[in-house]
N, CA, C and O atoms as a Tinker XYZ file with bonds, in Angstrom:
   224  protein
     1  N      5.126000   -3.088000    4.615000    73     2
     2  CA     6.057000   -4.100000    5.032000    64     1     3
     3  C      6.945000   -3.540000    6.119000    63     2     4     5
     4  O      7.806000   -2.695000    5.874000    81     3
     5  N      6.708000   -4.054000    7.387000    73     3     6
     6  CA     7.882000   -3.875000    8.283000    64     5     7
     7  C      7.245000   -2.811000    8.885000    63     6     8     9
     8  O      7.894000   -2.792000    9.930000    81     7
     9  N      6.528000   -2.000000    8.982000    73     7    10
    10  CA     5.589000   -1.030000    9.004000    64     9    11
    11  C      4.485000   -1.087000    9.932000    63    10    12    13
    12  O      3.432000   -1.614000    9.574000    81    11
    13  N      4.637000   -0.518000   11.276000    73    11    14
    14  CA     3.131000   -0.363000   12.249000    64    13    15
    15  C      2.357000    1.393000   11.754000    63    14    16    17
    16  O      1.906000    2.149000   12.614000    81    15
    17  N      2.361000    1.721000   10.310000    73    15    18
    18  CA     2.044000    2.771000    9.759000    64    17    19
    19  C      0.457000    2.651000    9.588000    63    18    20    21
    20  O      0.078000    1.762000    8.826000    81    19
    21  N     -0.836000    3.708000   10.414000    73    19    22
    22  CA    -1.692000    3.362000   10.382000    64    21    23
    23  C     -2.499000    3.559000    8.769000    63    22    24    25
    24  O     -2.078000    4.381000    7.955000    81    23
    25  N     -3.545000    2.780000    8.529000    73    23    26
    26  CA    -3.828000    2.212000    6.690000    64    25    27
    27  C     -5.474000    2.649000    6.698000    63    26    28    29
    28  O     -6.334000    2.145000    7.420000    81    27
    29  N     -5.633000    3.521000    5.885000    73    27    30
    30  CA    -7.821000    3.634000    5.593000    64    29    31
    31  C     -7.609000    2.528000    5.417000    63    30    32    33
    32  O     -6.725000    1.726000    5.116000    81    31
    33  N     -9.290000    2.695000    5.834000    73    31    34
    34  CA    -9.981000    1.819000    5.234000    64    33    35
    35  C    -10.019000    1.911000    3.703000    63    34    36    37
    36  O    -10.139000    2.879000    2.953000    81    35
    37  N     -9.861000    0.433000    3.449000    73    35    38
    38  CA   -10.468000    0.175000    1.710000    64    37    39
    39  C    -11.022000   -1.469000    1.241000    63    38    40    41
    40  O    -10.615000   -2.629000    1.307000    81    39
    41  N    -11.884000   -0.914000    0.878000    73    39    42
    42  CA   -12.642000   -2.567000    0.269000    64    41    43
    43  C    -11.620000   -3.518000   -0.214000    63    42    44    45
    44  O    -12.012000   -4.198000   -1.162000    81    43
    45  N    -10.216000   -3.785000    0.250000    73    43    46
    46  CA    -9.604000   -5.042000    0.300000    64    45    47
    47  C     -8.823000   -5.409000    1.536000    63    46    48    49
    48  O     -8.788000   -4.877000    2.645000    81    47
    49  N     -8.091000   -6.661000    0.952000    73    47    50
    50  CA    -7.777000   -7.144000    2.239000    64    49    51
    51  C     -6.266000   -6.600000    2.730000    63    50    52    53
    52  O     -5.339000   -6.293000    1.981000    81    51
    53  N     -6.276000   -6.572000    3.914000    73    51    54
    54  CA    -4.561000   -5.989000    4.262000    64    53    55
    55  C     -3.803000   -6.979000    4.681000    63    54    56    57
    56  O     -4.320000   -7.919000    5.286000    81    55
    57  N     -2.497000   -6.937000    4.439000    73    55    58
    58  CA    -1.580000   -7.423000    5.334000    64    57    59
    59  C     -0.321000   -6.896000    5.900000    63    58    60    61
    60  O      0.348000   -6.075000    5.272000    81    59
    61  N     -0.013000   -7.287000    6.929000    73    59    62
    62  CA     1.290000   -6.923000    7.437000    64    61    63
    63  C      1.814000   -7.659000    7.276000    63    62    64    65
    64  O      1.216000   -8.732000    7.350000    81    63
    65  N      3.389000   -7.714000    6.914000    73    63    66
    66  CA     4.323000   -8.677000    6.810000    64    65    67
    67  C      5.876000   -8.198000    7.281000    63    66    68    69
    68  O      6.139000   -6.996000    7.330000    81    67
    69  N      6.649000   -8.980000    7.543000    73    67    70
    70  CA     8.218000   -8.352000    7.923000    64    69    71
    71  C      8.698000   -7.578000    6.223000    63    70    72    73
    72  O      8.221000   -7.944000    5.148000    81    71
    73  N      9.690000   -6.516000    6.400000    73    71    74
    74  CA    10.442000   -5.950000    5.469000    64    73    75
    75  C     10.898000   -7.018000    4.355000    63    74    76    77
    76  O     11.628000   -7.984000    4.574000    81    75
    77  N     10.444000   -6.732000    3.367000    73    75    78
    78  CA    11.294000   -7.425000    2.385000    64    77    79
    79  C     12.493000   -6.869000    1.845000    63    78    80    81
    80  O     12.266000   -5.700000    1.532000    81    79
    81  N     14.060000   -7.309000    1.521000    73    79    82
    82  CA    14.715000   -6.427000    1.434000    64    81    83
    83  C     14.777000   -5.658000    0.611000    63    82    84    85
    84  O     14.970000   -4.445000    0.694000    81    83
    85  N     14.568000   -6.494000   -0.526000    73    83    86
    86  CA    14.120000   -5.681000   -2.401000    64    85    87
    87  C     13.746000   -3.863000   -2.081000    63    86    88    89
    88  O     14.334000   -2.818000   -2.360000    81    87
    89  N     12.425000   -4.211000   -1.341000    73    87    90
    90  CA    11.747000   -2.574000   -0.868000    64    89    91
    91  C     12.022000   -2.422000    0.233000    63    90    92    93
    92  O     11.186000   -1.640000    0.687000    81    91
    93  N     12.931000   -2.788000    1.221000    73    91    94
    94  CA    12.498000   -2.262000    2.561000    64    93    95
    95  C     11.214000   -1.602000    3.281000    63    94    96    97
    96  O     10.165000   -2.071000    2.839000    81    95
    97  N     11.073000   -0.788000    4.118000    73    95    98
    98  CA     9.685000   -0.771000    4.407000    64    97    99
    99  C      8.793000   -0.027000    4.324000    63    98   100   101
   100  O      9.311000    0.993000    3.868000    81    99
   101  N      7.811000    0.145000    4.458000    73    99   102
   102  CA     6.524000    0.813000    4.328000    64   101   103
   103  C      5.590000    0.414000    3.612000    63   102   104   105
   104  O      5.535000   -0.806000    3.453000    81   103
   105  N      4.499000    1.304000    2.910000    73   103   106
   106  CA     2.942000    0.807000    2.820000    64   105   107
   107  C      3.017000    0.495000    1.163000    63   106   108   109
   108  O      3.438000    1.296000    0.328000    81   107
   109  N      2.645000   -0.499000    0.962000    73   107   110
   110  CA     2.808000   -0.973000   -0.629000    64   109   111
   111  C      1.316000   -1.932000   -0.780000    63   110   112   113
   112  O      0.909000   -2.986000   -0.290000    81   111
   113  N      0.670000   -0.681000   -1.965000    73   111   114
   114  CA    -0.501000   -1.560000   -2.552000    64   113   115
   115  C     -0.186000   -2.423000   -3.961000    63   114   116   117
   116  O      0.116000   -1.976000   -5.067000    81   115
   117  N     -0.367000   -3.852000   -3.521000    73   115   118
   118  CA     0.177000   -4.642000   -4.566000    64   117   119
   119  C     -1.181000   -4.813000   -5.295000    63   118   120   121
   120  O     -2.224000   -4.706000   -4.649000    81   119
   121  N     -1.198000   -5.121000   -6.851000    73   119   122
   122  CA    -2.416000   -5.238000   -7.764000    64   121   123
   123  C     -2.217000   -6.786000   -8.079000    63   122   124   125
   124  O     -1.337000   -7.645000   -8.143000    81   123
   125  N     -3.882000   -6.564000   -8.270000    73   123   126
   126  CA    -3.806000   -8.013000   -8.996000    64   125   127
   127  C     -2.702000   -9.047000   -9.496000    63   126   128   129
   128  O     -2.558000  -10.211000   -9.123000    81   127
   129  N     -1.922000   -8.301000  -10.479000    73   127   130
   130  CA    -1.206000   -9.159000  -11.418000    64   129   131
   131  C      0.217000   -9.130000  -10.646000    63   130   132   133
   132  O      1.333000   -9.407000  -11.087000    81   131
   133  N     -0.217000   -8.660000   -9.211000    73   131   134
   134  CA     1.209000   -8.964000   -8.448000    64   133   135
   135  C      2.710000   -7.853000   -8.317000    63   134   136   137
   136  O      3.758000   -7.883000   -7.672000    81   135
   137  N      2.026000   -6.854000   -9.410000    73   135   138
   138  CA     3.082000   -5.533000   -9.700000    64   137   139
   139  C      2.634000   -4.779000   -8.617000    63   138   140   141
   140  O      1.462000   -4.747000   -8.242000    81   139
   141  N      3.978000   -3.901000   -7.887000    73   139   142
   142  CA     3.579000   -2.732000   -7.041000    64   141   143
   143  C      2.583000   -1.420000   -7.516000    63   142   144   145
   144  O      2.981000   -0.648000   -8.388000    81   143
   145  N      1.597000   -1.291000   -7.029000    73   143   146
   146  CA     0.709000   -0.178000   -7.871000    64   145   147
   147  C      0.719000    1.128000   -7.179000    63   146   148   149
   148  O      0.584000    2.216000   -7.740000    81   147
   149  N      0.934000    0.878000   -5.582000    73   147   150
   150  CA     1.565000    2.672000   -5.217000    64   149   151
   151  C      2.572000    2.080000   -4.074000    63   150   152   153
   152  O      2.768000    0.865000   -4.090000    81   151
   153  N      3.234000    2.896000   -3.060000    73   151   154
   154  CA     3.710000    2.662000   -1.854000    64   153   155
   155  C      4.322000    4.018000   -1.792000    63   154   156   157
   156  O      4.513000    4.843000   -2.685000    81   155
   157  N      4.654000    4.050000   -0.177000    73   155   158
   158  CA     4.892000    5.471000    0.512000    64   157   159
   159  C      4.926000    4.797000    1.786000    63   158   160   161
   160  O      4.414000    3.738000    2.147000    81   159
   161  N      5.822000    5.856000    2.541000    73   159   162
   162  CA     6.013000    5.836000    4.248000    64   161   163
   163  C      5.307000    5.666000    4.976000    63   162   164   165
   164  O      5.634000    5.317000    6.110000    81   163
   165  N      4.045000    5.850000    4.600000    73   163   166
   166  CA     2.457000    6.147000    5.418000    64   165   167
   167  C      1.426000    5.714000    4.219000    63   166   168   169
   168  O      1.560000    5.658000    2.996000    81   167
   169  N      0.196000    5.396000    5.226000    73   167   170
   170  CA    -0.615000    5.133000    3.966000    64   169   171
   171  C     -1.516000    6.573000    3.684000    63   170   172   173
   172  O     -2.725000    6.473000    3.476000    81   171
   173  N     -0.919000    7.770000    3.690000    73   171   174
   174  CA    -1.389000    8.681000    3.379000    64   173   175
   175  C     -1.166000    8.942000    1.827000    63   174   176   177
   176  O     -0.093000    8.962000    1.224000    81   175
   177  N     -2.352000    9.121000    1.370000    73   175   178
   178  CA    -2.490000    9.494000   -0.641000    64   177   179
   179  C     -2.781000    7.894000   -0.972000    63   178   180   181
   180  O     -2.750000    7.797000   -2.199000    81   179
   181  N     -3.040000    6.655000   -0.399000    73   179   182
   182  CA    -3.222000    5.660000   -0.635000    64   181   183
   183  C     -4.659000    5.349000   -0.916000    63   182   184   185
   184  O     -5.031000    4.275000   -1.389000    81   183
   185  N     -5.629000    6.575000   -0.528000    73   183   186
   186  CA    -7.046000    6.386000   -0.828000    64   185   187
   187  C     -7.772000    6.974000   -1.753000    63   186   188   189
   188  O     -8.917000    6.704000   -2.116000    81   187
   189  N     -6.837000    8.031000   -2.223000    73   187   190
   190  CA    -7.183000    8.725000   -3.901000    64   189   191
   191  C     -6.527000    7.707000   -4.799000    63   190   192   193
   192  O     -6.970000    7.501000   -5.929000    81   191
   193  N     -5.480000    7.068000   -4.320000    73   191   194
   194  CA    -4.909000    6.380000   -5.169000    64   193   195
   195  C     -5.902000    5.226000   -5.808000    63   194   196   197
   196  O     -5.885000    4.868000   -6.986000    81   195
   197  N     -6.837000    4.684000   -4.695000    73   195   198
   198  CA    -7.502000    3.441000   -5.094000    64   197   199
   199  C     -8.553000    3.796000   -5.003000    63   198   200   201
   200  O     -9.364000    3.063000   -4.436000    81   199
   201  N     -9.035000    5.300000   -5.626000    73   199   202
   202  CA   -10.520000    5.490000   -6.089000    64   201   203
   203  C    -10.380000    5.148000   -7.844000    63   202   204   205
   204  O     -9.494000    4.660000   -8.545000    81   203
   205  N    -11.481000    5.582000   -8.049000    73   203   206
   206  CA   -12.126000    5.283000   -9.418000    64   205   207
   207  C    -11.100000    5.780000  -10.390000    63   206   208   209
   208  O    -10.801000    5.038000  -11.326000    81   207
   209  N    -10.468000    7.069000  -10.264000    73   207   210
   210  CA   -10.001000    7.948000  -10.888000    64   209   211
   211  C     -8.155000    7.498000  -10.808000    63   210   212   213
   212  O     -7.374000    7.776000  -11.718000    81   211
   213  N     -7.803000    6.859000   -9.674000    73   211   214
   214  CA    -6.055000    6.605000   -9.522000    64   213   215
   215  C     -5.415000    7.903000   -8.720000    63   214   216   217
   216  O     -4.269000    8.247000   -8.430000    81   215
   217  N     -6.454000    8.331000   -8.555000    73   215   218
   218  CA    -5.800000    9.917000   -7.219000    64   217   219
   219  C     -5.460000   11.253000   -8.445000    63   218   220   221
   220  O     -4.728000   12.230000   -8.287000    81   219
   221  N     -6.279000   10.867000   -9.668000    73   219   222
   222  CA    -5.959000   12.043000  -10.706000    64   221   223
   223  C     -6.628000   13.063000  -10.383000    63   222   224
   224  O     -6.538000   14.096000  -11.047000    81   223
């Protein structure tokens, strides 16, 4: 959010959007049920995060 932070590739869909204020900004993978499931400054550690394992 708010964020020209470059993102891997990953088998879903992305979006950019303006800062929300709640989080202010950066890279936030939202899950299914709509809960934040990681975020960080960069989308670096965002692709262990959404392997099989959760980046364990």
């Amino acid at each position: 959010m708010g964020t020209d932070a470059e993102l891997p590739a990953l088998p879903a869909p992305t979006l950019r959007i303006k800062a929300y204020e709640p989080y202010g900004t950066g890279v936030f993978l939202i899950r299914p049920d709509g809960c934040v499931g990681w975020a960080g400054v960069t989308g670096a550690g965002l692709t262990a995060y959404s392997g099989p394992d959760g980046g364990s």
